[in-house]
PDB file of N, CA, C, O and CB in Angstrom:
ATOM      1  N   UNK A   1     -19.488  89.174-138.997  1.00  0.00           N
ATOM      2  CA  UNK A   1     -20.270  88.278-138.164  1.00  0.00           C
ATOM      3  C   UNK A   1     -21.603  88.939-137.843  1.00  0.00           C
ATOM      4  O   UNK A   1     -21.575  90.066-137.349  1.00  0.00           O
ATOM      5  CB  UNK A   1     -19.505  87.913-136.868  1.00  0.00           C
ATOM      6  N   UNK A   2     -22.698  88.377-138.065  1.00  0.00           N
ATOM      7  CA  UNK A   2     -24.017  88.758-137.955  1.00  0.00           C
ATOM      8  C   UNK A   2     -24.656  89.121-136.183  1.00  0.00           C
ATOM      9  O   UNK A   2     -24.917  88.151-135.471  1.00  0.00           O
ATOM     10  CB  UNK A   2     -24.790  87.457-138.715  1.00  0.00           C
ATOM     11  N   UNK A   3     -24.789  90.106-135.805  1.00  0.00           N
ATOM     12  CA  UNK A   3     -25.373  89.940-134.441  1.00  0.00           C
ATOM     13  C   UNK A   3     -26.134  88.672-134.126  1.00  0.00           C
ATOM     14  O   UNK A   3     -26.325  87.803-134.977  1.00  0.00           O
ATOM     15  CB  UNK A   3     -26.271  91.029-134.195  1.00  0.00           C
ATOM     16  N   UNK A   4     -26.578  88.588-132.829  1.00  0.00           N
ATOM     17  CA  UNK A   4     -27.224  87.466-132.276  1.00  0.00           C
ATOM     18  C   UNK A   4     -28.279  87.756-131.907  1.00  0.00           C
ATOM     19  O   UNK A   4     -28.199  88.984-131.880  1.00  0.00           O
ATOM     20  CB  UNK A   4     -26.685  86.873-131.363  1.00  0.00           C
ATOM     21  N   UNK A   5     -29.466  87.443-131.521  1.00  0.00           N
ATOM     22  CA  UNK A   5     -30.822  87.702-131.258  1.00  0.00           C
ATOM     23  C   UNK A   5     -30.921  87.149-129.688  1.00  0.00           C
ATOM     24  O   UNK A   5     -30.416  86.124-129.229  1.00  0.00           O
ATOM     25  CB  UNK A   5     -31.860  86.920-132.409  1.00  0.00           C
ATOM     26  N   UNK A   6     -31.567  87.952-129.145  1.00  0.00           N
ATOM     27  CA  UNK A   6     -32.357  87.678-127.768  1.00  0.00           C
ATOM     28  C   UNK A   6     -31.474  88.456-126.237  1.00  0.00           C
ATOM     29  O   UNK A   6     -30.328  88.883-126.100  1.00  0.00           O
ATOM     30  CB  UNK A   6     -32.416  85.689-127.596  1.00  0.00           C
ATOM     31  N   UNK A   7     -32.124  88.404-125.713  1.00  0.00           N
ATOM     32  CA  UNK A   7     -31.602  89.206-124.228  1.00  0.00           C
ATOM     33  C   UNK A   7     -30.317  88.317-123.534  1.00  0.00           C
ATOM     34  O   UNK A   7     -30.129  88.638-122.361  1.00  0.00           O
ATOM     35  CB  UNK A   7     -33.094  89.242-122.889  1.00  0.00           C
ATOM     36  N   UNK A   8     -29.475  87.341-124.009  1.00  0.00           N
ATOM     37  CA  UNK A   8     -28.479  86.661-123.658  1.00  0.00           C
ATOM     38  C   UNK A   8     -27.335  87.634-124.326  1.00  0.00           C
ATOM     39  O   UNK A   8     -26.433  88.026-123.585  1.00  0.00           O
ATOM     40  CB  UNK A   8     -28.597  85.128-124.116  1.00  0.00           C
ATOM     41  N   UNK A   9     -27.346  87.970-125.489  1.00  0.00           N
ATOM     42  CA  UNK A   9     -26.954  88.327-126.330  1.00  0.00           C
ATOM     43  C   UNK A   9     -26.337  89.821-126.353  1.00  0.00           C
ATOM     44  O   UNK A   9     -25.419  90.162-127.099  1.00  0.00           O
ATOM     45  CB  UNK A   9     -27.793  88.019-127.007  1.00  0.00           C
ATOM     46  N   UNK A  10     -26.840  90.470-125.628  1.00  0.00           N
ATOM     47  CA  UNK A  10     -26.781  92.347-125.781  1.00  0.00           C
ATOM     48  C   UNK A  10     -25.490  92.580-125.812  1.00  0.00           C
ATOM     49  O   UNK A  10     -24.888  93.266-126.638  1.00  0.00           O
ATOM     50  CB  UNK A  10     -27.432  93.401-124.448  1.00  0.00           C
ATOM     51  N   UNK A  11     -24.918  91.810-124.595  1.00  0.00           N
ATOM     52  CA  UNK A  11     -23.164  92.533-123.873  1.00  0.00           C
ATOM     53  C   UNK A  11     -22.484  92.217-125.004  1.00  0.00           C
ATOM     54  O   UNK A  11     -21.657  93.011-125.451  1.00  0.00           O
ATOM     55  CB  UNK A  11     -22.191  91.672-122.243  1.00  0.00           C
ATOM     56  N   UNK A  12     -22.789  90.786-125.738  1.00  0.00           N
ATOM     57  CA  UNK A  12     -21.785  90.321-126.689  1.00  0.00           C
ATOM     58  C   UNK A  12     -22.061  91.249-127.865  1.00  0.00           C
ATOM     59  O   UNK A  12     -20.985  91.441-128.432  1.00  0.00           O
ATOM     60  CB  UNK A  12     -21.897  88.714-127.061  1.00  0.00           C
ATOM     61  N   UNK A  13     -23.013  91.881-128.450  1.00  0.00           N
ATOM     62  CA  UNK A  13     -23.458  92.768-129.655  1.00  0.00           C
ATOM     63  C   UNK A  13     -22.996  94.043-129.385  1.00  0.00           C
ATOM     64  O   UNK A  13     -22.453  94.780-130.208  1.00  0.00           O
ATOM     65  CB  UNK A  13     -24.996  92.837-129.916  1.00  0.00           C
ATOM     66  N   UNK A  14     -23.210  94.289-128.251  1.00  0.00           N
ATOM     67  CA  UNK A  14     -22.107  95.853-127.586  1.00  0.00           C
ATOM     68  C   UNK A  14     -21.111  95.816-128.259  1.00  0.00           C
ATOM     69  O   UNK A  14     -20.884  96.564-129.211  1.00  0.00           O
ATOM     70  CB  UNK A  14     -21.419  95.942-125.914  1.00  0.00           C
ATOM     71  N   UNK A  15     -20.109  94.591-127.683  1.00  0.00           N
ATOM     72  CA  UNK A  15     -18.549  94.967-127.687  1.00  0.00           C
ATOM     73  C   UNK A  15     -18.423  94.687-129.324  1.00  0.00           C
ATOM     74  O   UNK A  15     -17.635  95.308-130.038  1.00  0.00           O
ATOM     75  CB  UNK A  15     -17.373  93.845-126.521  1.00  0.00           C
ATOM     76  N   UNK A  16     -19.321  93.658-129.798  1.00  0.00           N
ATOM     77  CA  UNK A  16     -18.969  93.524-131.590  1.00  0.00           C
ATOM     78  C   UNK A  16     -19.101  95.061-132.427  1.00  0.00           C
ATOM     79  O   UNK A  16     -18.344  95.265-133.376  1.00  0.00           O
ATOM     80  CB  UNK A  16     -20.370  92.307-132.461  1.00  0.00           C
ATOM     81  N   UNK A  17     -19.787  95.779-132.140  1.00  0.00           N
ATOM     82  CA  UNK A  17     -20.317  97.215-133.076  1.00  0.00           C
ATOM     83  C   UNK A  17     -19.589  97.769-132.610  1.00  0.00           C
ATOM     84  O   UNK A  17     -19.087  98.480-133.480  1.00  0.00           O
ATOM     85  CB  UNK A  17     -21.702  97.983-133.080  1.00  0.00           C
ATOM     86  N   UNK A  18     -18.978  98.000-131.368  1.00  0.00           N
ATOM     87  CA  UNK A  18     -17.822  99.220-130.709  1.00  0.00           C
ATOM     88  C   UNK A  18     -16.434  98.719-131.332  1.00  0.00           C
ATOM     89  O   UNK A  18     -15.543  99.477-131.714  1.00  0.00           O
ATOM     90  CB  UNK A  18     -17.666  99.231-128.675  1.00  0.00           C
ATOM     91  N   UNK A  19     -16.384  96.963-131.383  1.00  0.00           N
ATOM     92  CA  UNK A  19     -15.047  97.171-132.555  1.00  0.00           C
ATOM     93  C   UNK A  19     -15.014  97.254-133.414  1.00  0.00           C
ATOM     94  O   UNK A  19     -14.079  96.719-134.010  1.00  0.00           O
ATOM     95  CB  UNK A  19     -14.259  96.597-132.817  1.00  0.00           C
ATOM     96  N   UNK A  20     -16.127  98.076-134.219  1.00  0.00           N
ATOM     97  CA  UNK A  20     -16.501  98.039-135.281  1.00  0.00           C
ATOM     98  C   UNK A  20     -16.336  99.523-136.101  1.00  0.00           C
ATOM     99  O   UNK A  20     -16.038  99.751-137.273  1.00  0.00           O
ATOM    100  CB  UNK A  20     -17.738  97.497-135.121  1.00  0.00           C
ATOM    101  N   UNK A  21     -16.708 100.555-134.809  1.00  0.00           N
ATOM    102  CA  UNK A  21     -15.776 101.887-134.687  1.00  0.00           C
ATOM    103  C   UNK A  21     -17.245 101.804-134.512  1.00  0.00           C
ATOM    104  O   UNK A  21     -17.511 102.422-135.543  1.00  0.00           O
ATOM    105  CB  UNK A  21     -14.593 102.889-135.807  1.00  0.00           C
ATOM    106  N   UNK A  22     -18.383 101.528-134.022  1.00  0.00           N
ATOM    107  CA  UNK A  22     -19.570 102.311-133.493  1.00  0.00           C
ATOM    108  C   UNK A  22     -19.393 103.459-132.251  1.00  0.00           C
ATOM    109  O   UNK A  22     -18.565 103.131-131.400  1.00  0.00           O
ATOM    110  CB  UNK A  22     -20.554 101.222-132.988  1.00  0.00           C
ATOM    111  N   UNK A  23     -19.966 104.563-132.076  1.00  0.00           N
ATOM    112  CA  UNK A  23     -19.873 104.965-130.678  1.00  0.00           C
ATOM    113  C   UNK A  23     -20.465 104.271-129.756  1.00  0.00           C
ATOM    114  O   UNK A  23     -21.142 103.357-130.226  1.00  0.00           O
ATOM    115  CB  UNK A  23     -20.281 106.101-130.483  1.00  0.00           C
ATOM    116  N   UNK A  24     -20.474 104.369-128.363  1.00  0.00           N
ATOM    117  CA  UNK A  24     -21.044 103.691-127.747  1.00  0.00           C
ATOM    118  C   UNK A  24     -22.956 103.516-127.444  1.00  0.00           C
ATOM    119  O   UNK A  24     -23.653 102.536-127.181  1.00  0.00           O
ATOM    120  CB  UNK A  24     -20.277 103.987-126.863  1.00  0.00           C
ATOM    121  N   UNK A  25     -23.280 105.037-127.652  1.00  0.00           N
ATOM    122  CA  UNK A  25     -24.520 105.010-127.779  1.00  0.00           C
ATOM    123  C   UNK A  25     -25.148 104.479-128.838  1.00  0.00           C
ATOM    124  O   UNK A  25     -26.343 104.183-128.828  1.00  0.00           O
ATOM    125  CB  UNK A  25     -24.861 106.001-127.651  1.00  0.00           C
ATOM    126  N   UNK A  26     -24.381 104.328-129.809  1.00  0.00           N
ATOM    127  CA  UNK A  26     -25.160 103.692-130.985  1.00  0.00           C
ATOM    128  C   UNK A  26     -25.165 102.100-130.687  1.00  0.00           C
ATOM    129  O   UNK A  26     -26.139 101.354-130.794  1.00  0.00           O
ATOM    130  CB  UNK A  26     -24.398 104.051-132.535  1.00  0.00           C
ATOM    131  N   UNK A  27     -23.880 101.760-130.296  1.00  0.00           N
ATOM    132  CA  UNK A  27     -23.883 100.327-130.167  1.00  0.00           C
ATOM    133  C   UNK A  27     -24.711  99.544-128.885  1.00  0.00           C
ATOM    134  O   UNK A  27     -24.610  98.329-128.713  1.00  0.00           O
ATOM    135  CB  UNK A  27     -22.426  99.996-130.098  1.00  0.00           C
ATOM    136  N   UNK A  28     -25.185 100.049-128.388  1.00  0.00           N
ATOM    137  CA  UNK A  28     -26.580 100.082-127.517  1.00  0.00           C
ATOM    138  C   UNK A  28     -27.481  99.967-127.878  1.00  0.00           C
ATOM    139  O   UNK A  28     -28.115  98.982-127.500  1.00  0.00           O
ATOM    140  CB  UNK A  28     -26.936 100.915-126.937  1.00  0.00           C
ATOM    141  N   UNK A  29     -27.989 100.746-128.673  1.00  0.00           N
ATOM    142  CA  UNK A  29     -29.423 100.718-129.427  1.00  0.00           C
ATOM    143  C   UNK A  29     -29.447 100.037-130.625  1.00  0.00           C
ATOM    144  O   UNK A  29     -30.486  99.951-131.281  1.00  0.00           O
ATOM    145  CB  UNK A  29     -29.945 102.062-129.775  1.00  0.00           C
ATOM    146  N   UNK A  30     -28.310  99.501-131.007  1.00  0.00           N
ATOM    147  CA  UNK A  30     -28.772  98.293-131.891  1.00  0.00           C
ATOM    148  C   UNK A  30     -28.661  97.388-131.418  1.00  0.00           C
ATOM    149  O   UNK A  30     -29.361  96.530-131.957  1.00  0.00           O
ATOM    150  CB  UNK A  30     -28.297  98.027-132.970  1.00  0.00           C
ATOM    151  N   UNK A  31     -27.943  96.934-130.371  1.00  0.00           N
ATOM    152  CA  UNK A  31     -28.016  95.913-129.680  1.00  0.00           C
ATOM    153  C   UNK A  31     -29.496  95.279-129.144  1.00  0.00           C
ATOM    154  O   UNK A  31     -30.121  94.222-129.220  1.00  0.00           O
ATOM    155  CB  UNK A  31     -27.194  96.249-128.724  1.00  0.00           C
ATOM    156  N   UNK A  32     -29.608  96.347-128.676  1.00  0.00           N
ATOM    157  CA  UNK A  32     -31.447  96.410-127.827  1.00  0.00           C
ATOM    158  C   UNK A  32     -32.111  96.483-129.401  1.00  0.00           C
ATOM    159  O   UNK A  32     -33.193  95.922-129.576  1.00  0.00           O
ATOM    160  CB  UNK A  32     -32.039  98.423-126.440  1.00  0.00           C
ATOM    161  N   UNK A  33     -31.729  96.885-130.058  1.00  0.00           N
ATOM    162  CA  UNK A  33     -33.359  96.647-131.620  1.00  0.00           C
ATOM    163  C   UNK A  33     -33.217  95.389-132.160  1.00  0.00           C
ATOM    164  O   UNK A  33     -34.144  94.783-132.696  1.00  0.00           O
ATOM    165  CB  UNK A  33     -33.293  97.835-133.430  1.00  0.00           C
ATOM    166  N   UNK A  34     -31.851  94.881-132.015  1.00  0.00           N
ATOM    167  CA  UNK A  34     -31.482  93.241-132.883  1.00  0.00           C
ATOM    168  C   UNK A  34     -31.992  92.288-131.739  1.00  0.00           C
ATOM    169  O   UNK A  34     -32.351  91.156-132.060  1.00  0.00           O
ATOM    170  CB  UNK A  34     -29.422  92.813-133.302  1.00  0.00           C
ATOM    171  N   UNK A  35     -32.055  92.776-130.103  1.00  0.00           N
ATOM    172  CA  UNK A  35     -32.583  91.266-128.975  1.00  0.00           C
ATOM    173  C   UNK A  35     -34.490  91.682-129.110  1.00  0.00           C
ATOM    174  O   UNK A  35     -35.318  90.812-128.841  1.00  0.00           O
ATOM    175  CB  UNK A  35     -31.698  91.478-126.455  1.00  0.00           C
ATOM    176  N   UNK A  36     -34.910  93.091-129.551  1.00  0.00           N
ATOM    177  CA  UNK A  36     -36.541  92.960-129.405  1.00  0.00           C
ATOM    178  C   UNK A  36     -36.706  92.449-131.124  1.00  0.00           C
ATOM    179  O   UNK A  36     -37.847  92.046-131.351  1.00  0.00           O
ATOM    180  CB  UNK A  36     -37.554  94.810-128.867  1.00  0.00           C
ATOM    181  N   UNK A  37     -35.975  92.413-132.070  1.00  0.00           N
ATOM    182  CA  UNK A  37     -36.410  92.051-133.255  1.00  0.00           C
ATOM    183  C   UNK A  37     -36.501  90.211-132.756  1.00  0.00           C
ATOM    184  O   UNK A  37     -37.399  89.414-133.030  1.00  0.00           O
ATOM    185  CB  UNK A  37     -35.232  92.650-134.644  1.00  0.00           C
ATOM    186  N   UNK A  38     -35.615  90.046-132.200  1.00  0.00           N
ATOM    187  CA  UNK A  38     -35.823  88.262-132.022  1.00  0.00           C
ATOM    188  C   UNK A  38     -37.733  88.013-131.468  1.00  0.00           C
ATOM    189  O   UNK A  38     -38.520  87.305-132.097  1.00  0.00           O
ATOM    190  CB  UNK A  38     -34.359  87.516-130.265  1.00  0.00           C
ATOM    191  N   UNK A  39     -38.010  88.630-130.463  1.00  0.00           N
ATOM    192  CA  UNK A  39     -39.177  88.388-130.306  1.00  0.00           C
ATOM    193  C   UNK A  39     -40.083  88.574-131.017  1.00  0.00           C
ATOM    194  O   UNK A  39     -41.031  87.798-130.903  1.00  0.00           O
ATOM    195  CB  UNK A  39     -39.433  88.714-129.578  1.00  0.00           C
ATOM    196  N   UNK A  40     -40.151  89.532-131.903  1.00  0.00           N
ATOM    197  CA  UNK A  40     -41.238  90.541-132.615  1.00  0.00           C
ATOM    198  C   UNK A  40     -41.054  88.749-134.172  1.00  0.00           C
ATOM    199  O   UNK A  40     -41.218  88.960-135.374  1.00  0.00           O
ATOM    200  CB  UNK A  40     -40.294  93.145-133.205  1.00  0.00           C
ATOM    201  N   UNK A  41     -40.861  87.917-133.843  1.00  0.00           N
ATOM    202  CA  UNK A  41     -40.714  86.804-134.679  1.00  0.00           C
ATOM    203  C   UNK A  41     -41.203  85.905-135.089  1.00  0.00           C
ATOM    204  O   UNK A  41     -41.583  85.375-136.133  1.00  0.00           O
ATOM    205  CB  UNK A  41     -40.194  86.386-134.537  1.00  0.00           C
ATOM    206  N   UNK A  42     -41.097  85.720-133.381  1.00  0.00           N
ATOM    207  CA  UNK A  42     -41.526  84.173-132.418  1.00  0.00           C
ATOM    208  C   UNK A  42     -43.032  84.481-132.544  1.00  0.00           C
ATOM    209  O   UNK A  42     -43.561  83.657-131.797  1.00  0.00           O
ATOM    210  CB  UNK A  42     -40.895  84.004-130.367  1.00  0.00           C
ATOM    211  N   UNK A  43     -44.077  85.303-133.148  1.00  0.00           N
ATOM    212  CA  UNK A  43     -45.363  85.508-132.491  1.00  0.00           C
ATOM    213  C   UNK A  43     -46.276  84.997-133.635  1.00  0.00           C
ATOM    214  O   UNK A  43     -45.941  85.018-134.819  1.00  0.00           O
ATOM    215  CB  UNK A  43     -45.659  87.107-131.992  1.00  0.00           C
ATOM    216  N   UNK A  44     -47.129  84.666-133.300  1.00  0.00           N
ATOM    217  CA  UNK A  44     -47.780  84.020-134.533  1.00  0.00           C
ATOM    218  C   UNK A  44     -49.249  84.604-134.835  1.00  0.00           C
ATOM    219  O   UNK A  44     -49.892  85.060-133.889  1.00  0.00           O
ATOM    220  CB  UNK A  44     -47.889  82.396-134.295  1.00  0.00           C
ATOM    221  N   UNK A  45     -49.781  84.600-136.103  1.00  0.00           N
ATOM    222  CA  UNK A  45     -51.225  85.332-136.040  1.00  0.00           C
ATOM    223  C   UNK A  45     -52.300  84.855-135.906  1.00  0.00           C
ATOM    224  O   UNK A  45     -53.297  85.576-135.881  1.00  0.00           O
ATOM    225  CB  UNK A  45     -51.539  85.934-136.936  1.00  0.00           C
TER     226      UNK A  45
END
Protein backbone atom coordinates (compact mmCIF):
# COMPACT_ATOMS: atom_id res chain seq x y z
CA UNK A 1 0.00 0.00 0.00
CA UNK A 2 1.46 3.30 -1.13
CA UNK A 3 1.82 6.04 1.69
CA UNK A 4 -0.56 8.97 1.70
CA UNK A 5 0.38 12.56 1.19
CA UNK A 6 -0.28 15.58 3.42
CA UNK A 7 -0.23 16.46 7.25
CA UNK A 8 -3.61 14.31 7.92
CA UNK A 9 -1.71 11.51 7.03
CA UNK A 10 1.70 11.17 9.20
CA UNK A 11 0.23 8.92 12.29
CA UNK A 12 -1.30 6.62 9.63
CA UNK A 13 2.33 6.37 7.53
CA UNK A 14 4.08 5.84 11.04
CA UNK A 15 2.28 2.80 12.02
CA UNK A 16 2.32 1.45 8.06
CA UNK A 17 6.51 1.49 7.82
CA UNK A 18 6.86 0.24 11.58
CA UNK A 19 4.78 -2.83 10.34
CA UNK A 20 6.84 -2.98 7.88
CA UNK A 21 9.92 -3.76 10.24
CA UNK A 22 11.03 0.07 9.87
CA UNK A 23 12.64 1.39 13.15
CA UNK A 24 10.92 3.96 14.56
CA UNK A 25 13.13 6.82 13.68
CA UNK A 26 13.12 5.98 10.25
CA UNK A 27 9.45 5.64 10.05
CA UNK A 28 9.18 9.29 11.04
CA UNK A 29 11.18 10.77 8.60
CA UNK A 30 9.57 9.29 5.85
CA UNK A 31 6.50 9.96 6.98
CA UNK A 32 7.37 13.78 7.33
CA UNK A 33 9.32 13.59 3.55
CA UNK A 34 6.09 11.73 1.87
CA UNK A 35 3.40 14.79 3.82
CA UNK A 36 6.22 17.84 2.57
CA UNK A 37 6.56 15.97 -0.90
CA UNK A 38 2.58 16.48 -1.21
CA UNK A 39 3.13 20.20 -1.10
CA UNK A 40 6.40 20.64 -2.93
CA UNK A 41 3.51 19.61 -5.95
CA UNK A 42 0.66 21.70 -5.50
CA UNK A 43 3.00 24.85 -6.55
CA UNK A 44 2.99 26.14 -9.80
CA UNK A 45 5.65 28.26 -11.88
Amino acid sequence: MPLLKGKKNIGRNIKTEMAHGKPRKQAIAIALSVARRGKKKKKKK
